[in-house]
C-alpha positions in Angstrom: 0.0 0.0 0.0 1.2 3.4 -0.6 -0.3 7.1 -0.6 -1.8 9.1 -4.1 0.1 11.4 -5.8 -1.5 15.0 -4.9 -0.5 16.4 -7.9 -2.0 15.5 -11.6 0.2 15.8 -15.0 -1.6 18.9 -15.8 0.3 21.0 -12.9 3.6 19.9 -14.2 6.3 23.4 -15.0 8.3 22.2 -17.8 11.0 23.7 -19.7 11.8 22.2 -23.2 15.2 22.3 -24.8 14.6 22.2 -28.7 16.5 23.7 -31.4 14.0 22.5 -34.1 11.4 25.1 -34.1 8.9 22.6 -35.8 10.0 19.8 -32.9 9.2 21.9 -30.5 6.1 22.7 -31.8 5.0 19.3 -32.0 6.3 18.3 -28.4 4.4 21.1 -27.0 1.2 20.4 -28.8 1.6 17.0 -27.2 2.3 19.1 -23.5 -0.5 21.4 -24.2 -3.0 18.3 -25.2 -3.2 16.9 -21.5 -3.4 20.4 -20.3 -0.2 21.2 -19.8 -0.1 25.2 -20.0 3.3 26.1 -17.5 5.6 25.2 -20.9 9.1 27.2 -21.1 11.6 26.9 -24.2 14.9 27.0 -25.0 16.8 26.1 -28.1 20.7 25.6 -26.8 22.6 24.6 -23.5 23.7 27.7 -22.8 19.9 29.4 -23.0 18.8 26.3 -20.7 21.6 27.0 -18.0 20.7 30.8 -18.5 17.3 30.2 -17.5 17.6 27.7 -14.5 19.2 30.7 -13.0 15.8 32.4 -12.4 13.4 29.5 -13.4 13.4 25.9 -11.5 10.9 23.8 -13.5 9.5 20.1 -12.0 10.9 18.7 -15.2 13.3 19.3 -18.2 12.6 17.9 -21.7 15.7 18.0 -24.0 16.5 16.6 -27.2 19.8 15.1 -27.6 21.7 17.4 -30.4 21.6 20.9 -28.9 24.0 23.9 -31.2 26.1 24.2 -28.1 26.3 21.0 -26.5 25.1 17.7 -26.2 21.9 16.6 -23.8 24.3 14.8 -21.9 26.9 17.6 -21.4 23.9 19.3 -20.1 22.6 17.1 -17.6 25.7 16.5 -16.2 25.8 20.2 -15.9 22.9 20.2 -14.3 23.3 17.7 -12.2 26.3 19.1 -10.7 25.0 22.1 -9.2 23.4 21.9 -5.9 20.5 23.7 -6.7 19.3 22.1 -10.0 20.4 18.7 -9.3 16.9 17.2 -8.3 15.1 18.3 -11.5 13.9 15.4 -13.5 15.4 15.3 -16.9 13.6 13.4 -20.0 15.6 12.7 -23.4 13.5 12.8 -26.7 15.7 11.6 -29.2 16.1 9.7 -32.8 19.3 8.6 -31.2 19.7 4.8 -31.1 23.3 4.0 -30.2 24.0 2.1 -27.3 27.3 4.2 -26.6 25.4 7.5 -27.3 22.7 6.4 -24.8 24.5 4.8 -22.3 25.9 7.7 -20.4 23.0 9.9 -20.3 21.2 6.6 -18.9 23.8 6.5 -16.3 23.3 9.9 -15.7 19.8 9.5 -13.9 17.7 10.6 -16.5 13.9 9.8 -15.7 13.0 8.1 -19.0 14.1 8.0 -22.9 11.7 8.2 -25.8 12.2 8.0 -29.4 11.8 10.7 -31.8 8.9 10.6 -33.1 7.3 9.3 -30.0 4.2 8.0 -29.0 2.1 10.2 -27.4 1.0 7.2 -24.4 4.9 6.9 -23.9 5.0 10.7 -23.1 2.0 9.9 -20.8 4.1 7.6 -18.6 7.3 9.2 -18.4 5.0 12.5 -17.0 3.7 10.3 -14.6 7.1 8.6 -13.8 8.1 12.6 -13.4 5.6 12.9 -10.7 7.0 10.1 -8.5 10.3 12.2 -8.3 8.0 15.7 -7.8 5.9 14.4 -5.5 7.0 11.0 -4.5 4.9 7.9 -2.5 6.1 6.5 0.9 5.1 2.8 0.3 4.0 0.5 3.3 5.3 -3.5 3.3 3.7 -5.5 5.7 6.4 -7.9 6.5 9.0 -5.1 7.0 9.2 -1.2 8.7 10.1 0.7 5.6 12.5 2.9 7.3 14.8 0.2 8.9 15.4 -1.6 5.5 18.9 -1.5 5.0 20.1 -1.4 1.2 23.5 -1.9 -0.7 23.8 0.3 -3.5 26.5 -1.1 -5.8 26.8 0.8 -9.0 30.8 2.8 -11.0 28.5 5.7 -11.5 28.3 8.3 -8.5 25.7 9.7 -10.5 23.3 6.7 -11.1 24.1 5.7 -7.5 22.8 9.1 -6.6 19.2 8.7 -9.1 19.2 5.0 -7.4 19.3 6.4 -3.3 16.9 9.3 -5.1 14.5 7.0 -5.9 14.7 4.9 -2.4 14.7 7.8 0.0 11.3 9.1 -2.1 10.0 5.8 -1.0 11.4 5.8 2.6 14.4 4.0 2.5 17.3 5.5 4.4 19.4 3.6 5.4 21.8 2.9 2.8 25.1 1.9 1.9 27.5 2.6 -1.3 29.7 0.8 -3.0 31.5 1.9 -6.3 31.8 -1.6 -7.8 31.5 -5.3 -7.2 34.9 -5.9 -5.7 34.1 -3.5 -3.0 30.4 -4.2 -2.6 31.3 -7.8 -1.6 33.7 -6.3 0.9 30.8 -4.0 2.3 28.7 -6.8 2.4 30.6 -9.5 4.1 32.5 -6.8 7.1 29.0 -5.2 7.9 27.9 -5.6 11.1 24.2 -5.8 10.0 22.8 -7.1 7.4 21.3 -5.9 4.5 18.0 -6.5 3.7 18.6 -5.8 -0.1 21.4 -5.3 -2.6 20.6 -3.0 -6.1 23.8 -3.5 -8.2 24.4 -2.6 -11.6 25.7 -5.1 -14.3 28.4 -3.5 -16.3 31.3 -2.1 -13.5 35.2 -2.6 -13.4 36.9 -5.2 -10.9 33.7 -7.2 -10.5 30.2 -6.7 -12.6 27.3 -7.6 -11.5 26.7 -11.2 -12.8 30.0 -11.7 -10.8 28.9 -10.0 -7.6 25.8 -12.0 -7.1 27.5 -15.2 -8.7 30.0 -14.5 -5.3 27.3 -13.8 -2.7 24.9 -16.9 -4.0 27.4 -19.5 -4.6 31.0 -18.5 -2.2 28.7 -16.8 0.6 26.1 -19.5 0.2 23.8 -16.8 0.7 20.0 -17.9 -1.6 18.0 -15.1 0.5 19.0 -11.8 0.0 17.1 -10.0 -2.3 18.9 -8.6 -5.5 18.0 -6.2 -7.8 20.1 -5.4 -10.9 19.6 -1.6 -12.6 21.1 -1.7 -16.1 21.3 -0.7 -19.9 22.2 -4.0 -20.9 20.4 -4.9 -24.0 22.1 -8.3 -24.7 19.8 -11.2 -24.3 22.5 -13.6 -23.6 24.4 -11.7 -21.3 20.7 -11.2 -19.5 20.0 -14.7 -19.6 23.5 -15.4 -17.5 22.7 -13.1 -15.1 18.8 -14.7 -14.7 20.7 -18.0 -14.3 23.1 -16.7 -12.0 20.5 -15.9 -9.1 19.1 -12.0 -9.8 15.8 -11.4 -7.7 14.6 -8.6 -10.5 16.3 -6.7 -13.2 15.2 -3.0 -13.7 16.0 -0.7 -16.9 17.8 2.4 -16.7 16.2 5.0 -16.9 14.2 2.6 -14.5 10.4 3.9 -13.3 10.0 4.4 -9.7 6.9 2.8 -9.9 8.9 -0.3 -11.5 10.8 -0.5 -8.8 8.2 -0.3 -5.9 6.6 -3.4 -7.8 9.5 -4.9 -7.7 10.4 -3.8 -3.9 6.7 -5.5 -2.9 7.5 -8.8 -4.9 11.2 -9.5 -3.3 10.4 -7.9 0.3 7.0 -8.4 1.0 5.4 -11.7 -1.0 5.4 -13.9 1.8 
């Protein structure tokens, strides 16, 4: 169980980056559709930074190609600063390359959608936006949400921040980093509590993922913990070993908070 959203998609502030003036007609007409009316624009990085000096929307809508600068170089810009870094950031782009997508993914970005989109895919990542704007305690009956104790295992200080993000809005606290799997088996095995789940991502130096649960379920003879892997992996194989090597759940990134809380219920609280 878990509260309502008090806000609706309609009260959303939005400031869309687009240097096509057509595009950005388009995307707005889409905005405007589902009553959507507190639309700002800008066409290059620099007018975007320019304007999150005086203007803090709920959400930023960028394509990827900007004059100045790629959507990337921007959200990294803007998730460096201390007062920007929370906004929710949405890519529409034609861009299909894993290497092109992969670090803005890692970046914490809220959701991806093609160019041209579908207009029920812009639907849900506005509704994945308000889980970050005004985000849902949930409630497990087997479990006090606020003394779960979480392992965050992931090379990217920046995902690991979207990840803890993501589990604070939902309650979680209490949790723990690691910067790769090496070091997360360390964390987990010298803790002096345990955890009561591990969110790890697959692709990370010294130890990935597949190796880092491979470790705890096989040389820690540990079949109980709860894992979740977060990752951009797109290689069916490569998915299959890591089913096969004892995952609990594996989420997308840019994963949906409400993905996640499914997932949460299922591994913590279907007894």
């Amino acid at each position: 169980m878990s509260q309502t959203n008090q806000i609706d998609v309609a009260d959303l502030s939005i400031l869309l980056v687009e240097p096509s003036k057509t595009q950005l007609k388009v995307i707005s007409n889409h905005l405007s559709s589902e009553g959507i009316s507190n639309i700002e624009t800008a066409c290059s990085g620099a007018d975007t930074l320019e304007s999150l000096a005086s203007y803090q929307p709920d959400l930023i809508i960028s394509s990827m190609y900007l004059p100045d600068m790629t959507a990337t170089e921007l959200v990294k810009k803007v998730k460096s600063s201390e007062k920007l870094k929370e906004i929710p950031f949405m890519l529409i782009s034609s861009e299909t390359r894993f290497d092109a997508l992969d670090p803005i993914r890692q970046a914490g970005v809220v959701a991806i959608l093609p160019k041209p989109f579908n207009h029920a895919d812009l639907i849900r990542a506005l509704r994945t936006t308000i889980d970050f704007v005004d985000p849902e305690e949930i409630e497990l009956a087997h479990y006090d949400i606020e003394s779960i104790r979480v392992l965050v295992v992931d090379d990217s200080l920046m995902a690991r921040k979207h990840i803890i993000r993501v589990l604070n809005n939902m309650g979680i606290t209490l949790i723990t980093e690691a910067k790769d799997g090496k070091e997360g088996i360390a964390t987990f095995s010298q803790s002096e509590e345990a955890f009561d789940l591990i969110v790890t991502d697959y692709n990370m130096p010294e130890m990935d993922g597949r190796e880092l649960i491979e470790y705890i379920r096989t040389e820690l003879d540990n079949a109980f913990i709860p894992i979740l892997m977060v990752t951009s992996e797109e290689n069916e194989t490569r998915l299959s070993n890591i089913q096969q090597a004892g995952v609990s759940g594996i989420c997308d990134k840019p994963f949906e908070p409400k993905t996640v809380k499914e997932m949460l219920f299922r591994v913590l609280d279907d007894a």
